[in-house]
N, C-alpha and C positions, 0 to 999 in steps of 0.2 A: 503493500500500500504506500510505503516511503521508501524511493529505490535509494538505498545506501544508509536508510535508517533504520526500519523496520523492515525485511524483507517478507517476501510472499510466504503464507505457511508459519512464520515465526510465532514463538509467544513472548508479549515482549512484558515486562511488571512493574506497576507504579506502585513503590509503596510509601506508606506516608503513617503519621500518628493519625486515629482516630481524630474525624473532625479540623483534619487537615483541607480540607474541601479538595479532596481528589474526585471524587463525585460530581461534585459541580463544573469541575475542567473535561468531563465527558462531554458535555453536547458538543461544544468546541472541537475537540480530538473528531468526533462521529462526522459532524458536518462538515467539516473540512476536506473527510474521506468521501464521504458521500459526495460533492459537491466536486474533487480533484482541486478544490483551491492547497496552495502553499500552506505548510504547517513546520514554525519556527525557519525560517526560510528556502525551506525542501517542497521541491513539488510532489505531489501526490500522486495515485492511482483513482478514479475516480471509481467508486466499485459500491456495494451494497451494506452496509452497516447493521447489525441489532444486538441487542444488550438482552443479559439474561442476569436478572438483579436477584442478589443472596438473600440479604439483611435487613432489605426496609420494605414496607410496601409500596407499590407503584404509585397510585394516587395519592400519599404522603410524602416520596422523599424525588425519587429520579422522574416521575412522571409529571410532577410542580418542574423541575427542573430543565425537561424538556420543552415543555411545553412554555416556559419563559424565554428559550430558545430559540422559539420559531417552529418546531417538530415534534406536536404533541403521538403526531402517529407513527412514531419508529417502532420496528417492529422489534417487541420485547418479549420476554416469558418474565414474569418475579414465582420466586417460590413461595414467598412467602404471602402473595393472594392468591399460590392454588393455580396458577396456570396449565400446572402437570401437576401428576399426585408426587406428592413429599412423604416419604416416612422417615419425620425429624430422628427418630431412635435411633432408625439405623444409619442412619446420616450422619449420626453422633460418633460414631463406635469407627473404626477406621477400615471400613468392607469395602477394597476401592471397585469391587467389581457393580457395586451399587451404585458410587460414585460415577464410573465408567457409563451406565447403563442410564440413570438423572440426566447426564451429559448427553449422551446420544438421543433420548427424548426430546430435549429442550434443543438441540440443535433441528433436530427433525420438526420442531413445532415454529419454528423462526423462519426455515423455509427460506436460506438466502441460497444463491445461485453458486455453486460447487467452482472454485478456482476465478471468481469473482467478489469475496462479499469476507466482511471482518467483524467475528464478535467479540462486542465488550462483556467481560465478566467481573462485574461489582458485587461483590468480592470473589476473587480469584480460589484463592486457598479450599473453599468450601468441596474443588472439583480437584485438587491436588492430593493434601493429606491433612490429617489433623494433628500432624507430628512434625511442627514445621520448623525442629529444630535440629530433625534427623537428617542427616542430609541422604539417606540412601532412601528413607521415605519419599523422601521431595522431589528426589531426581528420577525415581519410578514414577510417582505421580506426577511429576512433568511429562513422561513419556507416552503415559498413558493417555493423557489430556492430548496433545500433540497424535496420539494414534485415532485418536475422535474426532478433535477439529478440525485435522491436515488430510490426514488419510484415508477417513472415510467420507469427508464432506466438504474437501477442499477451501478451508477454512485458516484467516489469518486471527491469533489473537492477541487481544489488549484487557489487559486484569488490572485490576489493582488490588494492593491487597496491604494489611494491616503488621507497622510496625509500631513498639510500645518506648517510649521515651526511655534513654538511661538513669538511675537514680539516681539522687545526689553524687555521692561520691564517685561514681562511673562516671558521670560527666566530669568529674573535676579531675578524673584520671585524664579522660580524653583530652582538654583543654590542654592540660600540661604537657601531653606528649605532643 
C-alpha cells in the first residue's frame, strides 16, 4: 500500500500507551489508502481498506470517529457488537486455532478484494497471542495472522496495539542511559 514503507502483504504495528489516540490517526492512515493520496510524504496504492475493531464498540468509539472523518460506511466487523459470534472465554485462554478461525471469519465478512485491499486491526494482539511477552508466542502468532490475511485473502495489515508506560524508576533508568 506504501511502496518502500509498508509493503504488499506486510503487517506492519502501531503501538502506543492506552489512550495515546492511535485510534483516532486511523481514519487518516485508511483514507489516504483508500483514496492513493500521499501519506507522510510517500505515495500510496490506492486499494480497498476495512477495520475489524477488538475493544470498543463501533457506535461508541471508531464509528464516532469515522464518521467525523468523512467515512461513516467503511467497511468494518467490531467484536465487541456481535458482528460475528465471539466466545470471549475462549478468546481469553491462548487457543490460537480459535484465534486463526475469528480471523478468517471477520476477514471473510469484510469482503475486501484479494491482493487489492488492507485491514486495520484495532487492537492487533487480540488475533496474535495473549502472551505478548513471549517472543516464540508472538512470532507464531504473527505467522499465523500473516497465513490468514496474506495467504488466504490477499491481505495487507495495519494493527495497533497496546504498550504500558515504564514505572518510575525504569524510566529514570532509561533517561540516564
Amino acid at each position: 500500500p506504501i511502496p518502500n514503507v509498508i509493503p504488499f502483504g506486510s503487517i506492519t504495528m502501531f503501538y502506543g500507551e492506552s489512550f495515546a489516540g492511535k485510534t483516532r490517526e486511523l481514519p487518516d492512515v485508511a483514507l489516504r489508502l483508500r483514496d492513493g493520496r500521499l501519506f507522510c510524504g510517500h505515495p500510496t496504492t490506492q486499494q480497498e481498506v476495512g477495520i475489524i475493531t477488538t475493544d470498543h464498540y463501533w457506535r461508541l468509539d471508531q464509528g464516532k470517529v469515522f464518521r467525523a472523518a468523512g467515512w461513516p460506511d467503511i467497511p468494518h466487523v467490531s467484536l465487541k457488537d456481535k458482528d460475528v459470534p465471539v466466545d470471549w472465554h475462549r478468546l481469553k485462554t491462548d487457543d490460537s486455532k480459535y484465534r486463526e478461525e475469528l480471523l478468517r471469519v471477520c476477514c471473510r465478512k469484510l469482503a475486501l478484494t484479494p491482493g487489492h485491499g488492507t485491514v486495520i486491526l484495532d487492537i492487533g494482539e487480540i488475533f496474535i497471542t495473549k502472551e505478548t511477552n513471549d517472543y516464540n508466542a508472538v512470532s507464531c502468532g504473527i505467522n499465523i495472522l500473516q497465513g490468514v490475511t496474506y495467504d488466504q485473502f490477499g491481505l495487507t495489515v495495519i494493527a495497533t496495539g497496546h504498550c504500558s508506560k515504564p514505572s518510575g524508576k525504569e524510566r529514570t533508568e532509561i533517561h540516564h542511559h
